[in-house]
C-alpha positions in Angstrom: 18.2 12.0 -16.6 17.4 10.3 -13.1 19.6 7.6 -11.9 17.1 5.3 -11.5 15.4 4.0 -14.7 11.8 1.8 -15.2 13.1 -1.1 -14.1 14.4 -0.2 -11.2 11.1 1.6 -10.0 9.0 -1.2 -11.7 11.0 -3.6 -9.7 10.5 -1.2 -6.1 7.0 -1.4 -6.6 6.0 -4.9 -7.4 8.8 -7.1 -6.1 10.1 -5.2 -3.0 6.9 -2.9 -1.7 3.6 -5.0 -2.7 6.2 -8.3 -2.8 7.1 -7.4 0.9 3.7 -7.0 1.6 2.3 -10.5 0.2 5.4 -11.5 1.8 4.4 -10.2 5.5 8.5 -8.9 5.2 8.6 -5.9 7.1 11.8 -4.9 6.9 11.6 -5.1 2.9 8.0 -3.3 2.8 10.0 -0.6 5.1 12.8 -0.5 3.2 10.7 0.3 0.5 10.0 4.0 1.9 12.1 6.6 3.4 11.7 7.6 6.9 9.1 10.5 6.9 7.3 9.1 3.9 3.9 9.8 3.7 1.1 7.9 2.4 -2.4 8.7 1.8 -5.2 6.1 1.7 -8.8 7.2 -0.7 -11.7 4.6 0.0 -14.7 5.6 -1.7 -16.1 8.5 -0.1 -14.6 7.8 3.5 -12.7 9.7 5.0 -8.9 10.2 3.9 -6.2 8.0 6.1 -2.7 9.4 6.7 0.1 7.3 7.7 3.6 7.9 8.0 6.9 6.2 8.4 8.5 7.0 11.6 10.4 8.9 12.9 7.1 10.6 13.2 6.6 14.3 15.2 3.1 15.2 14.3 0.5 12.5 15.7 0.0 11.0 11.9 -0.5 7.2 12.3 2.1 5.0 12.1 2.6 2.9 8.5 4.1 -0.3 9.5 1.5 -0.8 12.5 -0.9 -0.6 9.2 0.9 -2.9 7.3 1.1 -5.5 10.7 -2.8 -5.5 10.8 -3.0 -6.1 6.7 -0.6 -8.6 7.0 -1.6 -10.3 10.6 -5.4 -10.6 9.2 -4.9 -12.0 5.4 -3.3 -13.4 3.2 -2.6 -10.3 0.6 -2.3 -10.7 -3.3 -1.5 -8.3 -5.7 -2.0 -9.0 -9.9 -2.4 -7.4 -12.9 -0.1 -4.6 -12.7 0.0 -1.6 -15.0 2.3 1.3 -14.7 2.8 4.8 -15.6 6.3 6.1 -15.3 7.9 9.1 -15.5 11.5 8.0 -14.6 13.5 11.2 -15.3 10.6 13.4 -12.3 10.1 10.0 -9.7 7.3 9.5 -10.4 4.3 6.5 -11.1 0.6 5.5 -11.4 0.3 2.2 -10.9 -3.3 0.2 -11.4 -3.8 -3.2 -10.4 -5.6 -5.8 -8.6 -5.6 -7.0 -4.9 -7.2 -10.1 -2.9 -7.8 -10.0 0.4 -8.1 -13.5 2.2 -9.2 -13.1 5.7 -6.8 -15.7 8.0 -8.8 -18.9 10.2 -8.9 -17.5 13.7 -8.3 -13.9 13.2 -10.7 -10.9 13.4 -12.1 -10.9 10.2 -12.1 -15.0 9.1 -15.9 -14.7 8.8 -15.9 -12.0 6.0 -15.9 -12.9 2.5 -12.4 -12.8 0.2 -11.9 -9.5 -0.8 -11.3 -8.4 -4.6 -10.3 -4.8 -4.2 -9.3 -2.3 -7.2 -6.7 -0.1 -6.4 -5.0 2.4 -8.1 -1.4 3.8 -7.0 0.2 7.2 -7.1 4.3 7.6 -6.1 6.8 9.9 -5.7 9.9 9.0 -5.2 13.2 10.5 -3.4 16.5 9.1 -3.7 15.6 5.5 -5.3 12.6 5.1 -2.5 8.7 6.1 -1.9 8.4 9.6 -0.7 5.0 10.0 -1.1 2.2 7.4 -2.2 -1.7 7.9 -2.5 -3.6 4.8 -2.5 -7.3 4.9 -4.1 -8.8 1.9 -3.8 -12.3 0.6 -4.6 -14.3 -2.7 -3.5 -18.4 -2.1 -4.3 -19.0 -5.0 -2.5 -18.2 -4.1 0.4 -20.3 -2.7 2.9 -18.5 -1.1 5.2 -16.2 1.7 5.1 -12.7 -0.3 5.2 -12.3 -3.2 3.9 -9.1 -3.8 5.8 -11.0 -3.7 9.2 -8.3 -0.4 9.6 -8.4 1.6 11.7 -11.2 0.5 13.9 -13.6 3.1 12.4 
């Protein structure tokens, strides 16, 4: 039996990673992970982005400079939550809605609110994220990131 029940990991995921994020609290949103997490972002059929939390050795791109841009460029809102978890192996799915706002006078304030889908994957290491995949879906946009990031 793991230390760390539902709740706790419900409560990591909604009210201190995605929380942090609508938040634009960085230290929460990093506090969220451990150092050398990994996380893996799916967009459609474009190309696979890997991020990592630092310290990192290997030239992978740097998380939090991806959660600056998100959170520099909209205002971020995440809803209807579902999750799958397996407590006792760290472990969730998590499904649920985002909106993208684009912020007046940054980079992207002429392109339309975003409704994405997104669907989470987690593993987790000592009460934190070790590992996410994010899948996420928008089919109307018409560009390959709907986050403007990277610069593709």
């Amino acid at each position: 039996m793991s230390e760390f029940d539902r709740n706790y990991y419900v409560d990591l995921i909604e009210r201190r990673y995605f929380g942090g994020v609508m938040d634009s609290d960085f230290e929460r949103i990093r506090d969220s992970f451990n150092a050398g997490a990994r996380v893996l972002i799916r967009h459609g059929d474009g190309p696979p982005r890997q991020f990592a939390v630092p310290p990192i050795t290997d030239g992978t791109d740097d998380l939090m400079k991806f959660y600056e841009h998100i959170c520099g460029e909209y205002e971020v809102w995440f809803r209807d939550f579902v999750h799958y978890l397996d407590a006792d192996n760290a472990r969730a799915a998590s499904r649920f809605q985002v909106r993208l706002t684009p912020k007046p006078g940054g980079e992207y304030d002429a392109w339309p609110v975003q409704e994405l889908k997104n669907c989470n994957f987690f593993d987790f290491r000592d009460g934190r994220i070790d590992h996410m995949i994010i899948y996420y879906s928008n089919p109307d946009a018409d560009r390959a990131s709907p986050t403007g990031y990277p610069k593709l």
